[in-house]
C-alpha positions as CSV (number, residue, x, y, z in Angstrom):
1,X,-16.8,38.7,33.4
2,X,-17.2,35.1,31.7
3,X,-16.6,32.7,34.5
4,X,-14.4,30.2,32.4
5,X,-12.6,31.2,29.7
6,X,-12.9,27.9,27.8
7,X,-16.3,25.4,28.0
8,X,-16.5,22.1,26.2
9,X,-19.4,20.9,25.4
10,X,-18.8,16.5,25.2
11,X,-16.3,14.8,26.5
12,X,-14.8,12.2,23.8
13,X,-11.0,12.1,22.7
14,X,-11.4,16.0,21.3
15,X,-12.7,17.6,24.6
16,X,-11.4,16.1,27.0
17,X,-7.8,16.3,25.1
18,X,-9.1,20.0,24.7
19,X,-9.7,20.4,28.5
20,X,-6.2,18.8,29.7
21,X,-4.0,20.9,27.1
22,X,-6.3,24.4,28.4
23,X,-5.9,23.2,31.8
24,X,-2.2,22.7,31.1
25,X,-1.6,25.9,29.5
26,X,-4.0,28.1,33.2
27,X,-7.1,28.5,31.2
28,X,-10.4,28.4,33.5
29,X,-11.7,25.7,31.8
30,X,-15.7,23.6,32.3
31,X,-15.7,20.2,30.1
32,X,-19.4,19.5,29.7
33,X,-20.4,15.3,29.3
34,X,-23.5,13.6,29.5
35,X,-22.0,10.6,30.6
36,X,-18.6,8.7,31.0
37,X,-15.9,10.7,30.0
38,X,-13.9,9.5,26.9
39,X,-16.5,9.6,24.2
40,X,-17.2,6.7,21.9
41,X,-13.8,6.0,21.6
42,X,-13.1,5.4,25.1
43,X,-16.5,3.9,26.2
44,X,-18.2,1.9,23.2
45,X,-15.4,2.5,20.8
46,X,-12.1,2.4,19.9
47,X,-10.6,1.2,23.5
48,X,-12.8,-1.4,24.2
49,X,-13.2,-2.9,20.4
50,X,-9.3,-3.3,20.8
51,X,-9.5,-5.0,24.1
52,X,-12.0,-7.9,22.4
53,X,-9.8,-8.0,19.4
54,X,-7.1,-8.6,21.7
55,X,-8.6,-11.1,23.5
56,X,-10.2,-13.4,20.4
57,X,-7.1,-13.1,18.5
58,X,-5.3,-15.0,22.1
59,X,-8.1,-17.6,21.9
60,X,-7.3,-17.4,17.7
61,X,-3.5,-18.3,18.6
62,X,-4.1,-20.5,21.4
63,X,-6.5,-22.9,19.4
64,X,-4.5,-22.7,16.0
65,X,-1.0,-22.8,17.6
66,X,-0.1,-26.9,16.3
67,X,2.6,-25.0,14.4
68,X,4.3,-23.7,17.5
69,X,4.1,-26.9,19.5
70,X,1.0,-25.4,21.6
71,X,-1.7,-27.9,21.9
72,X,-4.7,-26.9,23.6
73,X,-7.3,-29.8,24.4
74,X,-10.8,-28.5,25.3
75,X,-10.3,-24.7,24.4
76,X,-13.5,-22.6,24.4
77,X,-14.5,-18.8,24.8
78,X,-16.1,-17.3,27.5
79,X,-17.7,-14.0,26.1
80,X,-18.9,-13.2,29.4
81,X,-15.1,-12.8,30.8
82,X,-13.6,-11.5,28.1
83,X,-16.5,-8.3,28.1
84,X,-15.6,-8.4,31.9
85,X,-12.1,-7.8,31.2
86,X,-13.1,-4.8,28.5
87,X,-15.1,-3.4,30.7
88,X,-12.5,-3.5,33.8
89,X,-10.0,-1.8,30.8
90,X,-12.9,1.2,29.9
91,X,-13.2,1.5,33.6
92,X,-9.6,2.3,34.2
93,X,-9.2,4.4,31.2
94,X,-12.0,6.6,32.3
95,X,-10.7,6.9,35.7
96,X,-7.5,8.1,34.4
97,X,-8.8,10.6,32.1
98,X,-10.8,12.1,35.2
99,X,-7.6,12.2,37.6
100,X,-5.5,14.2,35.2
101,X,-8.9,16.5,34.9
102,X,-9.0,17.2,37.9
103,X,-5.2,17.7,38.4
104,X,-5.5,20.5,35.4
105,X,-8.0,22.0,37.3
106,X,-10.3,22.0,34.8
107,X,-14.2,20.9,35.7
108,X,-15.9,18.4,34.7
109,X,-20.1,19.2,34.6
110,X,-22.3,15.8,34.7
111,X,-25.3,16.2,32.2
112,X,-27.0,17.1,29.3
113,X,-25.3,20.5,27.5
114,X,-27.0,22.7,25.1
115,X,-25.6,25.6,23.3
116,X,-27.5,28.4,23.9
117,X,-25.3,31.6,22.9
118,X,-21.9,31.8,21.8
119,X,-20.5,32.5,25.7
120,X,-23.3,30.2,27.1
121,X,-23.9,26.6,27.7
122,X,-27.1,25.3,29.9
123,X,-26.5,21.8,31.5
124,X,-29.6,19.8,32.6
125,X,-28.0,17.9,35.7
126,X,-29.0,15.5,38.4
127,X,-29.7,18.3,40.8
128,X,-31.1,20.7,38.8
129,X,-30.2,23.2,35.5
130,X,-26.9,24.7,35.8
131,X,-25.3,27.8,33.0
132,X,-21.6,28.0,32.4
133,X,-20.6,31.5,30.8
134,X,-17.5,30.8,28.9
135,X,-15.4,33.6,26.8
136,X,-15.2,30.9,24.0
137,X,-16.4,27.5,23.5
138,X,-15.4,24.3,21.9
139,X,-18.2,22.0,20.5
140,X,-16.9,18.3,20.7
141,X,-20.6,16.6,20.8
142,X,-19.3,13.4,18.3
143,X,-20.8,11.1,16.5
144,X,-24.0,8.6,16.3
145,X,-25.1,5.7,14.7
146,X,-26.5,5.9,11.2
147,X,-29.4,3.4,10.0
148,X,-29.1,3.2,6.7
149,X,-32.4,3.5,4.9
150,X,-33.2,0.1,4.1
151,X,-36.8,-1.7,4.3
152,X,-37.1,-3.5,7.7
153,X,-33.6,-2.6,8.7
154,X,-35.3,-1.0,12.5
155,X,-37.6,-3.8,13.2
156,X,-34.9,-6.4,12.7
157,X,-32.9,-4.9,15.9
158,X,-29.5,-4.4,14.1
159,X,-27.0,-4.8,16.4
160,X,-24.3,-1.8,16.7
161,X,-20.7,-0.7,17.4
162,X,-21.8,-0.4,21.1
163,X,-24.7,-3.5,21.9
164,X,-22.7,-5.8,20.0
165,X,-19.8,-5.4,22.6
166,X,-22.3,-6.5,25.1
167,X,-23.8,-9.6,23.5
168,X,-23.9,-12.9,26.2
169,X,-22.8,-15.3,23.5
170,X,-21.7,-14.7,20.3
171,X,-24.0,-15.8,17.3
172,X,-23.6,-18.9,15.2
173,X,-24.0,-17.1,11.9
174,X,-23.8,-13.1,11.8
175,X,-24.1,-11.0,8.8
176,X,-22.7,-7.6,8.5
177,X,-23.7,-4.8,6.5
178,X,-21.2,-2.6,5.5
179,X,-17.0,-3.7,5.3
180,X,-15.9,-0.2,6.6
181,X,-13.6,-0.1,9.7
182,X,-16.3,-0.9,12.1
183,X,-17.6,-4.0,10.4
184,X,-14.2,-5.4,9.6
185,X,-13.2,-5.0,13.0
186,X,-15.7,-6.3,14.7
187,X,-16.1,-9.1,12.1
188,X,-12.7,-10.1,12.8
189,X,-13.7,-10.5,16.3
190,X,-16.7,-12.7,16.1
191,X,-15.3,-14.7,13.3
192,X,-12.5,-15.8,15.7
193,X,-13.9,-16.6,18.3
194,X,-16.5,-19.0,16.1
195,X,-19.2,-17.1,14.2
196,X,-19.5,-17.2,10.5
197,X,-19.2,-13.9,9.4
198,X,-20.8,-12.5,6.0
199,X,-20.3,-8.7,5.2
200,X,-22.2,-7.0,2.3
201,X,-20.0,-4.2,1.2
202,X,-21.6,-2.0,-1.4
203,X,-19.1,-0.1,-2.7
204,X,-16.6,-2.7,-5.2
205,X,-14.0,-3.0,-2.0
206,X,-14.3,-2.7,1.8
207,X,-12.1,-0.3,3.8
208,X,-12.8,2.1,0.8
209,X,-10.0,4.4,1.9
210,X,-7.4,1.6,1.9
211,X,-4.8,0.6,-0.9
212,X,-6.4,-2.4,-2.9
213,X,-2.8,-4.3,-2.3
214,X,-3.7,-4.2,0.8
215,X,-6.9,-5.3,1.2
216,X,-6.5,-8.2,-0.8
217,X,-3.6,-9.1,1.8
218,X,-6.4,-8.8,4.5
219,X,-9.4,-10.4,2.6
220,X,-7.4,-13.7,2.3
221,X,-6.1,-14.0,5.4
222,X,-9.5,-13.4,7.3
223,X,-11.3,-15.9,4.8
224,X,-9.6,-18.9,7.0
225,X,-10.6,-17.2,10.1
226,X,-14.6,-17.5,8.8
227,X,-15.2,-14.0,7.9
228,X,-16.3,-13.7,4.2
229,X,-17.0,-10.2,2.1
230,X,-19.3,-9.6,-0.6
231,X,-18.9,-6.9,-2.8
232,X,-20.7,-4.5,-4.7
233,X,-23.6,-6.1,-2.2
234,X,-26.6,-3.8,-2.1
235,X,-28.9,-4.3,1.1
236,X,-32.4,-4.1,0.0
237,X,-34.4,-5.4,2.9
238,X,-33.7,-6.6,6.2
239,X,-36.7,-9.1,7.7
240,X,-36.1,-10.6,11.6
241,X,-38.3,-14.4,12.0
242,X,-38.2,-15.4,15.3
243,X,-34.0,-16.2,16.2
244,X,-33.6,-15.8,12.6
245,X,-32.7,-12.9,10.3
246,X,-32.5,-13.0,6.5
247,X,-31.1,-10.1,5.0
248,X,-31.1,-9.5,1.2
249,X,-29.5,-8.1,-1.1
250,X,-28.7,-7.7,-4.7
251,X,-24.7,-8.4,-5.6
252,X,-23.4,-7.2,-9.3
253,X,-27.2,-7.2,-9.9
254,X,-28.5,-10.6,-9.1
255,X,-30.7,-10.9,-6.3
256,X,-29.3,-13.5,-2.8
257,X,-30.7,-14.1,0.3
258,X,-28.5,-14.5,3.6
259,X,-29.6,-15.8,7.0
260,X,-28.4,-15.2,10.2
261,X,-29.1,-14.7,14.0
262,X,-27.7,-11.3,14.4
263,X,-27.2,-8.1,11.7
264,X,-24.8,-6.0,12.9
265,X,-24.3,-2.4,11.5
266,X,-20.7,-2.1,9.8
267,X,-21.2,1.2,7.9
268,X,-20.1,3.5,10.0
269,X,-21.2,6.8,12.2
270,X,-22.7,10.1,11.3
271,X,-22.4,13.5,12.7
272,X,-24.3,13.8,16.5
273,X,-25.3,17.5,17.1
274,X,-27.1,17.5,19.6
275,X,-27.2,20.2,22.2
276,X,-26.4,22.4,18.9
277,X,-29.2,22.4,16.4
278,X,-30.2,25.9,17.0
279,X,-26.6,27.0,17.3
280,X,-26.8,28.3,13.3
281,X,-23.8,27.4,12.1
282,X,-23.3,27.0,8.7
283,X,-22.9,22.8,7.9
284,X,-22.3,20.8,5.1
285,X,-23.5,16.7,4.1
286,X,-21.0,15.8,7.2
287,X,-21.4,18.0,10.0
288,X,-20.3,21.6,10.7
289,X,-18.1,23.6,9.1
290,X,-15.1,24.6,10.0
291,X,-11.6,26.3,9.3
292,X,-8.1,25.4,9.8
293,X,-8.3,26.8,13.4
294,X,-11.4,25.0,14.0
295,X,-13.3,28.2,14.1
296,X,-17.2,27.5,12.8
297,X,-19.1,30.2,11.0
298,X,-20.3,31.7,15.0
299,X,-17.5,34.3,16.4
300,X,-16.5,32.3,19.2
301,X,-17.5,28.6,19.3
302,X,-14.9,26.5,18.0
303,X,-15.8,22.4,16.6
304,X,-13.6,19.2,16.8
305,X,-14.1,16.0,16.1
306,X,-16.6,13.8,14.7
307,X,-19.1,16.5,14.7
308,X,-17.5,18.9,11.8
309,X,-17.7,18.3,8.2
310,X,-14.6,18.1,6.9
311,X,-13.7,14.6,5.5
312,X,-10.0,14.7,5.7
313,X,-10.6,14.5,9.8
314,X,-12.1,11.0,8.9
315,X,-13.8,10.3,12.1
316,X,-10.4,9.6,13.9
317,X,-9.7,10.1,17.7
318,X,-6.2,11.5,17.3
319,X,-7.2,14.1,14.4
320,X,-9.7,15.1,17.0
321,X,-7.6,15.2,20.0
322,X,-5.1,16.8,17.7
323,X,-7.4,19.7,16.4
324,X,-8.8,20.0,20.3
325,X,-5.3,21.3,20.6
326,X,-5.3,24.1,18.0
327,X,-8.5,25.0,18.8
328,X,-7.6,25.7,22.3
329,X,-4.1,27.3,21.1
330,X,-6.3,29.7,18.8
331,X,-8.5,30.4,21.6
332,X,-5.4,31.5,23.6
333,X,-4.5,33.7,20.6
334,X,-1.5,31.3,19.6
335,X,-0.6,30.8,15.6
336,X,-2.1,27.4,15.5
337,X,-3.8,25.4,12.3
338,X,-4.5,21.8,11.2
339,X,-2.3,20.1,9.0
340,X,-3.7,17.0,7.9
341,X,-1.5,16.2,5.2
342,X,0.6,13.5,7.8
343,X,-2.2,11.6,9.0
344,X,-1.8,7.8,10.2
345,X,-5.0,5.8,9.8
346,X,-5.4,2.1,11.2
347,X,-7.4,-0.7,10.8
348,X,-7.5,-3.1,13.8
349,X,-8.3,-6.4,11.8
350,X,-5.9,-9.7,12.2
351,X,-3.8,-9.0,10.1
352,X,-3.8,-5.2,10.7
353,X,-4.0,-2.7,8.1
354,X,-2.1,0.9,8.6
355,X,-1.5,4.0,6.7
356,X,0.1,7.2,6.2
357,X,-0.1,9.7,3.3
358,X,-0.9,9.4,-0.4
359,X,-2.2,6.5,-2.4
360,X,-0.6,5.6,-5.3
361,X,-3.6,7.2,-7.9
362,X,-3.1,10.4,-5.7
363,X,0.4,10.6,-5.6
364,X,0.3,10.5,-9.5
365,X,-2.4,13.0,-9.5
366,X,0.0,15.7,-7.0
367,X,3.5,14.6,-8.5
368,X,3.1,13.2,-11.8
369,X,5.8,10.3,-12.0
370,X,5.7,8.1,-9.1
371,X,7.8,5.1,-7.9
372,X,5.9,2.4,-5.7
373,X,7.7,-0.4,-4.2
374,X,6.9,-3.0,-2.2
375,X,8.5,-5.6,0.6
376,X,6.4,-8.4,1.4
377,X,6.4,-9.6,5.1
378,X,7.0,-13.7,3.7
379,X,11.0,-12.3,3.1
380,X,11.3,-11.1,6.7
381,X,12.7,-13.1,9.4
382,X,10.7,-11.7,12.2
383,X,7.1,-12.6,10.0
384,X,8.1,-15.8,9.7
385,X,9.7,-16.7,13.2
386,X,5.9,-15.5,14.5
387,X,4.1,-17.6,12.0
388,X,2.3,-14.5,10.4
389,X,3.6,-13.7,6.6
390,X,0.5,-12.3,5.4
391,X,1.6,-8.6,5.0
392,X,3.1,-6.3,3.3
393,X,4.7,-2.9,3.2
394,X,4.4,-0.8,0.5
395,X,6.3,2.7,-0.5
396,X,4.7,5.4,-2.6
397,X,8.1,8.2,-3.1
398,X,8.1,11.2,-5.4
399,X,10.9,13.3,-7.2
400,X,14.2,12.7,-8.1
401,X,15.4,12.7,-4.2
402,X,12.7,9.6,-3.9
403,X,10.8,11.7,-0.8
404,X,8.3,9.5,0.7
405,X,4.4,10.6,0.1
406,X,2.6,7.7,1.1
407,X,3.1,4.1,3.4
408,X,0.9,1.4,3.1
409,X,1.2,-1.5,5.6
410,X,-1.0,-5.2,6.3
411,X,0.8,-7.7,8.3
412,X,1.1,-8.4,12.4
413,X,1.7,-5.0,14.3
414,X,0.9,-2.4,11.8
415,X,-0.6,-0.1,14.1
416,X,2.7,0.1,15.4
417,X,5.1,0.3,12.3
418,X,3.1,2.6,10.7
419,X,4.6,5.7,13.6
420,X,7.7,5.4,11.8
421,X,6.7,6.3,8.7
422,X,4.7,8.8,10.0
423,X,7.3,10.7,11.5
424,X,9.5,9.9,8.6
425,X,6.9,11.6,6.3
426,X,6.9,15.0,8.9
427,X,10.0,15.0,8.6
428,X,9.8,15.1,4.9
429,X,12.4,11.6,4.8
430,X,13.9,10.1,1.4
431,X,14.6,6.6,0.6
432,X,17.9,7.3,1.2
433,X,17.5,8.7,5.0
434,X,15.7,5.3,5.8
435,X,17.7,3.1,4.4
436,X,20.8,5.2,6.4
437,X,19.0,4.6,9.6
438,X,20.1,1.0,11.4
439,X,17.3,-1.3,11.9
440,X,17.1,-3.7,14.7
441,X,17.2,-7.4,13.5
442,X,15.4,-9.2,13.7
443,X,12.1,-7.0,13.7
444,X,8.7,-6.4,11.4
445,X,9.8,-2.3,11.3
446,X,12.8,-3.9,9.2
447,X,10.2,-4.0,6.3
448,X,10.0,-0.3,6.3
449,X,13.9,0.2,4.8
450,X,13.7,-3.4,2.9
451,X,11.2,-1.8,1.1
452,X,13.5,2.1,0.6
453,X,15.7,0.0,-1.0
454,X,13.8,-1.6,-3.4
455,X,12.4,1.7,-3.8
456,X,16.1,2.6,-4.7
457,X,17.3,-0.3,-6.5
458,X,19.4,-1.8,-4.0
459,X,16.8,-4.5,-2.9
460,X,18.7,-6.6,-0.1
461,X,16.4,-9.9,1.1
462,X,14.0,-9.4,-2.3
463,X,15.2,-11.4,-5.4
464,X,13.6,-9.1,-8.0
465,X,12.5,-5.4,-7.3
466,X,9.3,-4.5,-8.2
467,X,7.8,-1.4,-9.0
């Protein structure tokens, strides 16, 4: 008899989230990590990106605060600290992720996993191999860096998402390649805290996956801050001279030349499968292939996360935490499948970019005719008391009961507004239910109705209703 009836193999946001709801629900469960658990998201990732963005964007306030009487003589930033203070804040959050393990019961194997039958997982450890028979497993092994294949890129040391959280001083002048999340992000940070900041994006607009009324929102407030984007910017060669790194690249065609002291990798993360390779599941471009219930193509092993192949998960930590839950469900013979039709997506830049939903293009392509309206964060009270008015938020709603399909928000706080519409959108919500629902004043989630009922044609603190 299988000694576990659930084992994990990696421990990011999917399977440890897997682990806790097993655990929760007296499954025998092993959770299999080579190192802290938490993942890249947790560790190198998404935590402790947030708690540098957090800390430039104080230094960002308290250096550019005239406005608000705050006049700071002197003001410098001490990189050292503030990658103290993340590190004290990854520290605590792996800490707590292992105390509620260990209060679910479920255990937590040190070391390097490797798939060797569909009950079976073999664990090199400190003291020696170690095999965990498991009636079903979950493969949650994440995601790596991906160099691009460009000439000289390797030799020039790029930094990454995780060695450029751990840089002594940050560099005069820093190019980025690539304006997805990661290099926008990280971007932000540096350029706020002093460096120049150039990102080559190839594709004609960075944050691909982002409405382009938003990013132009974003693009204009960050140019102020010293981060600049280039567009349709192909990277042809990368070449490192001493402290000095010239990258180049040909923009609509014409051939430039940019030099910095650091490169920094922006374009994102590819599939890590590891431990698997031999596994013979059946894959795709993206990683491996799955089904609603996270089932892959061997009877038995289950995949979450950044690993599988399906592009709507889009490389998120709660879509993998979420479908860590249905696969352990579907394990446990529960009726349990991914919906990803409601899915929030965040970019943590200054000013923040969040959405829910449709685009506008898609929501004509499902629904036909469409209504998109928009309430822009200089008409609300809140945006201006805090001195931030570059934002907006913006309504895609469908049918003749004006049911929302899409939310698209820039402006201070986004990650935070943007749970409303989420659960307004699950909850399939109309105009007309928002606009019923009393806002606090004065807040930014008051944006959200201003813009139902401009959506509705009852536009309150908007002079002319645009759609």
């Amino acid at each position: 008899m299988a000694e576990y009836d659930i084992a994990i193999l990696g421990g990011g946001p999917g399977g440890y989230v897997a682990a806790l709801h097993a655990g929760a629900k007296g499954a025998r469960v092993a959770l299999v990590e080579r190192d802290r658990v938490g993942g890249t998201c947790v560790t190198v990732g998404c935590i402790p990106s947030k708690a540098l963005l957090d800390s430039s964007h104080a230094y960002w306030i308290a250096t550019h605060g005239e406005e608000h009487g705050v006049h700071v003589d002197g003001a410098r930033f001490d990189l050292a600290k503030a990658v103290a203070r993340k590190d004290a804040v990854v520290k605590q959050n792996v800490s707590g992720v292992e105390l509620l393990l260990k209060g679910r019961k479920a255990e937590l194997v040190k070391g390097e996993g490797t798939l060797v039958s569909p009950t079976q997982i073999r664990v090199r450890t400190a003291s020696g191999d170690q095999t965990i028979d498991a009636k079903a497993i979950i493969v949650a092994t994440g995601s790596k860096v991906g160099l691009p294949p460009i000439n000289g890129l390797a030799d020039a040391k790029p930094l990454d998402n995780a060695s450029a959280l751990a840089l002594a001083e940050p560099p005069k002048r820093l190019i980025v390649i690539g304006g997805g999340v990661v290099g926008l992000e990280l971007g932000t940070f540096f350029a706020e805290v002093g460096s120049a900041v150039t990102v080559l994006e190839m594709l004609p607009q960075p944050i691909a996956f982002a409405d382009a009324d938003l990013v132009r929102i974003l693009l204009r407030a960050l140019e102020p801050r010293g981060l600049r984007v280039r567009v349709n910017a192909k990277v042809t060669e990368v070449r490192r001279t001493g402290a000095v790194v010239s990258v180049s690249a040909e923009i609509d065609g014409k051939p430039e030349t940019f030099e910095g002291d650091q490169v920094l990798l922006g374009a994102g993360r590819v599939a890590n499968l590891s431990g698997v390779e031999q596994a013979g599941f059946a894959t795709n471009k993206l990683g491996i292939t799955i089904d609603e219930r996270m089932r892959t193509s061997v009877k038995g092993v289950y995949a979450i996360g950044d690993c599988i192949g399906d592009p709507r998960a889009a490389k998120l930590a709660h879509v993998a935490s979420t479908q860590g839950e249905v696969a352990v469900d579907t394990i446990l013979g529960e009726d349990a499948a991914m919906d990803y039709e409601v899915v929030p997506n965040v970019v943590y830049t200054h000013p923040e970019v969040a959405q829910v939903g449709l685009t506008e293009a898609q929501a004509k392509e499902r629904h036909g005719e469409v209504k998109v309206a928009r309430f822009s964060f200089k008409a609300s009270g809140r945006a201006l008391a805090l001195g931030e008015t570059d934002g907006l938020t913006k309504l895609v709603v469908a049918g003749k009961d004006q049911r929302i399909v899409g939310v698209h928000i820039v402006g201070p706080q986004a990650s935070e507004l943007i749970a409303e519409a989420t659960l307004a959108m699950k909850l399939e919500a109309t105009t007309e239910d928002v606009i019923a629902t009393i806002h606090a004043h004065p807040t930014l989630a008051e944006t959200f109705r201003e813009a139902a009922l401009v959506a509705a044609g009852r536009a309150i603190h908007t002079a002319q209703p645009r759609s």
